[in-house]
C-alpha positions as CSV (number, residue, x, y, z in Angstrom):
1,X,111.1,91.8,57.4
2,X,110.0,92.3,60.8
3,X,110.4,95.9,62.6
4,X,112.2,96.7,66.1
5,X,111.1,100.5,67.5
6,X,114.3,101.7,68.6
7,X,114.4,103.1,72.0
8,X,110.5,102.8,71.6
9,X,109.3,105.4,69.0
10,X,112.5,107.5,69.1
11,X,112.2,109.4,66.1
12,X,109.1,111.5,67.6
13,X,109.4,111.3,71.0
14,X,111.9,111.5,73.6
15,X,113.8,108.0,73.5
16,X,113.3,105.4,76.4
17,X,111.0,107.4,77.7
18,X,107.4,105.9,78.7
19,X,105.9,108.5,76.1
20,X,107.8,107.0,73.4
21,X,106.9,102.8,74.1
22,X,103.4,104.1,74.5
23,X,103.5,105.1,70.6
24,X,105.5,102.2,69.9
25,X,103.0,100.0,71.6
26,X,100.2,101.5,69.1
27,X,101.7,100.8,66.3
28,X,101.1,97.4,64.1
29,X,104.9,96.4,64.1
30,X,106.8,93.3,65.7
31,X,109.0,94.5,68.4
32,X,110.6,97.0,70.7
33,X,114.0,97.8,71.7
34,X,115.4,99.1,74.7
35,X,118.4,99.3,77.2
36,X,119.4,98.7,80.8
37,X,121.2,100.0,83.4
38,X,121.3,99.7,87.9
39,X,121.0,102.3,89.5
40,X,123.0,102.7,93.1
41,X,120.2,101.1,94.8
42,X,120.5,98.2,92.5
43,X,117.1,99.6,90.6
44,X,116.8,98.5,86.7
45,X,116.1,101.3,84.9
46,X,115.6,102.4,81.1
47,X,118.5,104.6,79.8
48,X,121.0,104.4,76.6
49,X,123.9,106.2,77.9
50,X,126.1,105.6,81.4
51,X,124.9,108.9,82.1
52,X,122.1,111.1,82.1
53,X,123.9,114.1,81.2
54,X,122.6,113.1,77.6
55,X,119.0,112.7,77.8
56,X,118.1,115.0,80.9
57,X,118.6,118.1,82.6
58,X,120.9,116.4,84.9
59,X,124.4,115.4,85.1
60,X,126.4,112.1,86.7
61,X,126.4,108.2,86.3
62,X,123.1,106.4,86.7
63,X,125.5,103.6,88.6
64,X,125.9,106.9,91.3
65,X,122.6,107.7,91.9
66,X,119.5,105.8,93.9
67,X,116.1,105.6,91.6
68,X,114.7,108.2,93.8
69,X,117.7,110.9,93.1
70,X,117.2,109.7,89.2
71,X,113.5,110.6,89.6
72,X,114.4,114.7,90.6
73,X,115.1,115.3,86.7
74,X,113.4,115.8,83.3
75,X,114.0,113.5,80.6
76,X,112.0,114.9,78.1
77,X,112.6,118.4,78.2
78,X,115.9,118.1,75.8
79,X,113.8,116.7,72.8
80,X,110.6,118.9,73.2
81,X,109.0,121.5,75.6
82,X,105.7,118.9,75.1
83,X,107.5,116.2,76.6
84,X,109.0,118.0,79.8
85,X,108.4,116.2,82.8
86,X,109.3,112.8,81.5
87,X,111.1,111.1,84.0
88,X,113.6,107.8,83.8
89,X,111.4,104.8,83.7
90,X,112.1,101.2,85.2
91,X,112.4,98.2,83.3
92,X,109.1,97.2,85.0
93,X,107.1,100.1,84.2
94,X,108.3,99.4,80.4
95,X,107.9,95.8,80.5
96,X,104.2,96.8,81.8
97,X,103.1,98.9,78.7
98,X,104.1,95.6,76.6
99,X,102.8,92.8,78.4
100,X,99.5,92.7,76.9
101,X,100.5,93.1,73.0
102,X,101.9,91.0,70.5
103,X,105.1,92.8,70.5
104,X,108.6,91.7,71.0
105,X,110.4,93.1,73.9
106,X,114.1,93.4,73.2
107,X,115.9,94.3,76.6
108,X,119.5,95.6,75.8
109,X,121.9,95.0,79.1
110,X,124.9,98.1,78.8
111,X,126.9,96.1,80.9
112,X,129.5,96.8,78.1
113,X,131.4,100.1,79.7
114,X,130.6,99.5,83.8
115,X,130.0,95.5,84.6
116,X,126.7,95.9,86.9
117,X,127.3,93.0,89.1
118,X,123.8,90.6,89.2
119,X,122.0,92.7,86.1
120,X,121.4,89.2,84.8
121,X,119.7,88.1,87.4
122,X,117.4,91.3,88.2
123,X,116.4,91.4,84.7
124,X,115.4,88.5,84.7
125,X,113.7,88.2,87.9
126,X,111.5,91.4,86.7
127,X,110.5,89.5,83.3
128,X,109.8,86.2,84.9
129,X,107.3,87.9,87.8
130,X,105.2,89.5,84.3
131,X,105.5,86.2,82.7
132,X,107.1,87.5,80.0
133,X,109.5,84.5,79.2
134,X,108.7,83.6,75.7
135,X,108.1,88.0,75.0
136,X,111.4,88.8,75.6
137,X,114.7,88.8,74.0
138,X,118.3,89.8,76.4
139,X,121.2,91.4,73.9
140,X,124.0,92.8,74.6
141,X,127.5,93.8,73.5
142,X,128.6,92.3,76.5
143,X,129.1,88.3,75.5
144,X,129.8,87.2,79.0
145,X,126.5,88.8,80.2
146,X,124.4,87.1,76.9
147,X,126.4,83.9,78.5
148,X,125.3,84.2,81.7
149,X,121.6,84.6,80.5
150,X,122.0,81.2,78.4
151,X,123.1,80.0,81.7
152,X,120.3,81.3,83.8
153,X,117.2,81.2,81.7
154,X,118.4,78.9,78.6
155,X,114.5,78.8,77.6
156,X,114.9,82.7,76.7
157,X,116.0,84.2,73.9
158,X,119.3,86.0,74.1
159,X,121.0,87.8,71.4
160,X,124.9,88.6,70.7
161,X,125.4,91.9,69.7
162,X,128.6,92.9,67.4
163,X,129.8,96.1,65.9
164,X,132.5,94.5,63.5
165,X,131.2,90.9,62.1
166,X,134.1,88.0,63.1
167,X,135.3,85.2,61.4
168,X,133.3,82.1,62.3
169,X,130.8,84.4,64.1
170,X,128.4,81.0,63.8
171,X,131.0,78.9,65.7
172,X,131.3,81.7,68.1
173,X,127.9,82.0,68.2
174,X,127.2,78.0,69.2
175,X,129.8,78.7,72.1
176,X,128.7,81.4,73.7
177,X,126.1,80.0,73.4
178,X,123.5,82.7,71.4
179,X,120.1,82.5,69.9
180,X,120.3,85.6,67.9
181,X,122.7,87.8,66.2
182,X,122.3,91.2,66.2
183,X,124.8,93.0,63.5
184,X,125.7,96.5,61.8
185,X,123.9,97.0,58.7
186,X,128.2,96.5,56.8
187,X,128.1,93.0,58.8
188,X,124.8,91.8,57.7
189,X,125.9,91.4,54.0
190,X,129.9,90.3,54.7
191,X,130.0,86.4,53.9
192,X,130.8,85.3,57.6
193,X,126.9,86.4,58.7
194,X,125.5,85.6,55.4
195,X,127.1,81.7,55.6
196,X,125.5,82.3,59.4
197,X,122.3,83.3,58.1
198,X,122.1,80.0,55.2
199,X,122.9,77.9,58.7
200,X,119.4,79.1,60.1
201,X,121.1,81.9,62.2
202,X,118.7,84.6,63.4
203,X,120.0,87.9,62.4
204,X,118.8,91.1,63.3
205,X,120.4,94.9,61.7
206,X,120.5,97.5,63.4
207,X,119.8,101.2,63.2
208,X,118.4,101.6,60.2
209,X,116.4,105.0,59.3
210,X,116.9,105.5,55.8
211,X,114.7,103.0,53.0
212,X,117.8,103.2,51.2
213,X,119.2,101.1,53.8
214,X,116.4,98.2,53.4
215,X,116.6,98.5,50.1
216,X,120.3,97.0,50.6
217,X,118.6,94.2,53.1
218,X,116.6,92.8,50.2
219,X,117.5,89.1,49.9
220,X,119.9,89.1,52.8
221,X,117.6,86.7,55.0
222,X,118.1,89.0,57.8
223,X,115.0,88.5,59.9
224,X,114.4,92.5,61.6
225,X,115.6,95.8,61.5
226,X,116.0,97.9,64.4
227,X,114.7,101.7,63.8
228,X,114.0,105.0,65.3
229,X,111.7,105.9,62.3
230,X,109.0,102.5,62.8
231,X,106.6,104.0,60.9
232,X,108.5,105.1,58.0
233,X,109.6,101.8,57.9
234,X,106.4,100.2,58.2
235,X,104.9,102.1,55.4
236,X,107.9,101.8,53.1
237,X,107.9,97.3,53.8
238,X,104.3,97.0,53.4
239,X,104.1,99.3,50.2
240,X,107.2,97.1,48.9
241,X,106.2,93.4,50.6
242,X,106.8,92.0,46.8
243,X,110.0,93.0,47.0
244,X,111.1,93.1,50.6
């Protein structure tokens, strides 16, 4: 079962932040996860949330603000006085710290809440000038984006994320169309994604933080997991591989 650092290394260090990819980047797992967002100035930066009010000392929409304003606060700060300073990274800066590993790159577009006009085609632009084609992966709970990068770039992986499993998810899944699934840990085991799984589906669970959780994976074909706690996780597959 292959392991996805959630946010980059997000259980010890401040999450999409360069600080915590740089640990992620260290560490002997498979991949990385991280999200998207445009800034005013049509900038691709690394953030979960719409906002920064969050994650920073700073308040408003990151669609509001130019890279530059974005830069004037501390991302770090709220998760540990050792980590003030941080400041919002772009998805090039990220994409740079990964370039030379083996590691996955997951790039999640939130295009979900505020539709970012051309996203697709920025992202894309920034992973095809680091030649990062066959590194990456594009998800997003946004289906029409995940089309639109089947449309761009059909020789890159894009993934279809889903809170609730569907009915037919694989039929869905040949429409959109979608390389990848990317489900809730409930999903992963309900028959629709389990008959997707038998049908060569790629499935991938996220957030799981608990061995508990994995422990419930066992079996269930699902290639990754997505964690904040990568290390834990690594320890706890590699210590079980007979059985996981």
């Amino acid at each position: 079962m292959k392991i996805y650092a959630h946010r980059g290394y997000s259980a010890k260090y401040p999450e999409n932040t360069l600080a915590a990819f740089r640990a992620a980047a260290d560490l002997p797992i498979d991949g990385v996860e991280f999200d998207v967002h445009l800034t005013k100035d049509q900038q691709v930066v690394v953030i979960h949330d719409e906002s920064i009010n969050r994650t920073s000392n700073g308040q408003g929409f990151v669609k509001d603000m130019t890279l530059q304003a974005l830069r004037g606060f501390d991302y770090g700060g709220w998760f540990s006085k050792e980590f003030a300073g941080e400041t919002i990274p772009t998805l090039s800066e990220v994409l740079t710290i990964f370039r030379d590993t083996n590691l996955r790159v997951n790039i999640e577009l939130k295009s979900d809440i505020f539709a970012y006009a051309g996203m697709e085609e920025l992202v894309l632009k920034e992973v095809e000038a680091l030649g990062m084609q066959e590194q990456v992966v594009i998800s997003s709970f946004d289906h029409e984006a995940v089309a639109r990068v089947a449309e761009l770039a059909p020789n890159i992986e894009n993934a279809a994320l889903f809170v609730n499993t569907i009915l037919e998810i694989v039929e869905y899944q040949e429409k959109l169309p979608a390389k990848a699934l990317h489900v809730s840990l409930p999903s992963a085991l309900r028959r629709p994604v389990q008959e997707a799984i038998q049908r060569g589906s790629v499935v991938r669970v996220w957030t799981i933080n608990e061995v508990e959780h994995v422990i419930l994976l066992v079996n269930s074909g699902v290639e990754a997991i997505f964690t904040d706690e990568p290390e834990k996780m690594m320890v706890f597959i590699k210590e079980n591989s007979v059985n996981v």
